[in-house]
C-alpha positions as CSV (number, residue, x, y, z in Angstrom):
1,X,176.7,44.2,10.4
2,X,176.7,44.0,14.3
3,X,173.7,41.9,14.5
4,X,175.2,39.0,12.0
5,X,178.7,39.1,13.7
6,X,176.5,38.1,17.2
7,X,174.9,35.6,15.5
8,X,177.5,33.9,13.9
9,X,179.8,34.3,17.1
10,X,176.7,32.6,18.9
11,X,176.7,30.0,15.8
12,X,180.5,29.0,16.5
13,X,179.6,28.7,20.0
14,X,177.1,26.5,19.3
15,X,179.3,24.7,16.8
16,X,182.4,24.5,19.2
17,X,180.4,23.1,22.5
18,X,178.0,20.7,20.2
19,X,181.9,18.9,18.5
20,X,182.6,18.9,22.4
21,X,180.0,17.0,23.4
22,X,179.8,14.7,20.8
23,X,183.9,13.6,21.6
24,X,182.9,13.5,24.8
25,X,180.3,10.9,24.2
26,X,182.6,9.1,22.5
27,X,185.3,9.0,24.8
28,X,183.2,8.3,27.9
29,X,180.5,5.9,27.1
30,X,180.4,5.6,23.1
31,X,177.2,7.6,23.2
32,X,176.2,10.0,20.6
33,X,175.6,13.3,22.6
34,X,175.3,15.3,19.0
35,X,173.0,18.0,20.4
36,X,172.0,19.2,16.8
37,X,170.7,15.6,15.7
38,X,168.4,16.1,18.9
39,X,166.9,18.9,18.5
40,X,166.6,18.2,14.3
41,X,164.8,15.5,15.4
42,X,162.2,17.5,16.8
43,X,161.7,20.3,14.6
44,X,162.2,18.6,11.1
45,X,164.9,15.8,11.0
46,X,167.8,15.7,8.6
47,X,167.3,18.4,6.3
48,X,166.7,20.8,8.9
49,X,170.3,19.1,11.0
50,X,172.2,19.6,7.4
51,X,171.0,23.5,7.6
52,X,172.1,24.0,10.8
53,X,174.9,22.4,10.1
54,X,175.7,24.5,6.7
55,X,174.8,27.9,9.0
56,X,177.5,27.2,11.7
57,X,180.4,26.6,9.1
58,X,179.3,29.1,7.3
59,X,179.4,31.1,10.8
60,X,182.9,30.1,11.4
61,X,184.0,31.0,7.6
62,X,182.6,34.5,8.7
63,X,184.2,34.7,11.9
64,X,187.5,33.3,10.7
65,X,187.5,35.8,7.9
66,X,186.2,38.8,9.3
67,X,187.5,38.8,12.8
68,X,190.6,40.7,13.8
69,X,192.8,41.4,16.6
70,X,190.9,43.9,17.5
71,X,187.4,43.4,16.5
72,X,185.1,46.7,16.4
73,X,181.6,44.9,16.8
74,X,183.1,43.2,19.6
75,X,184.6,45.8,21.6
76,X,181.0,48.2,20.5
77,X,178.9,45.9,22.9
């Protein structure tokens, strides 16, 4: 249970920074700096984007749900 609390803490991370970016690129230059798109691109294109995609909302469904005030996986590292 440990292990997939990390990862989908890493996921939303992931998620968070990549939404950042890609406002960012909008606001500054009208560029598309979606980070996920890149990297899709090189390991398998859109189907592999729309996985990673469906794996960090359901990473912050998970940490939305099962995260508390005071979070025992999180204070056990």
């Amino acid at each position: 249970m440990k292990t997939l609390h990390i990862i989908a803490y890493a996921l939303v991370w992931i998620g968070g920074i990549n939404w950042g970016l890609v406002g960012l690129g909008a606001l500054i230059s009208g560029a598309n700096w979606n980070v996920v798109t890149w990297l899709a691109g090189y390991i398998g294109g859109s189907q592999v984007e729309s996985v990673i995609y469906v794996l960090v909302g359901l990473a912050a469904v998970w940490t939305l749900v099962g995260h508390k005030k005071d979070c025992k996986a999180c204070s056990a590292m």
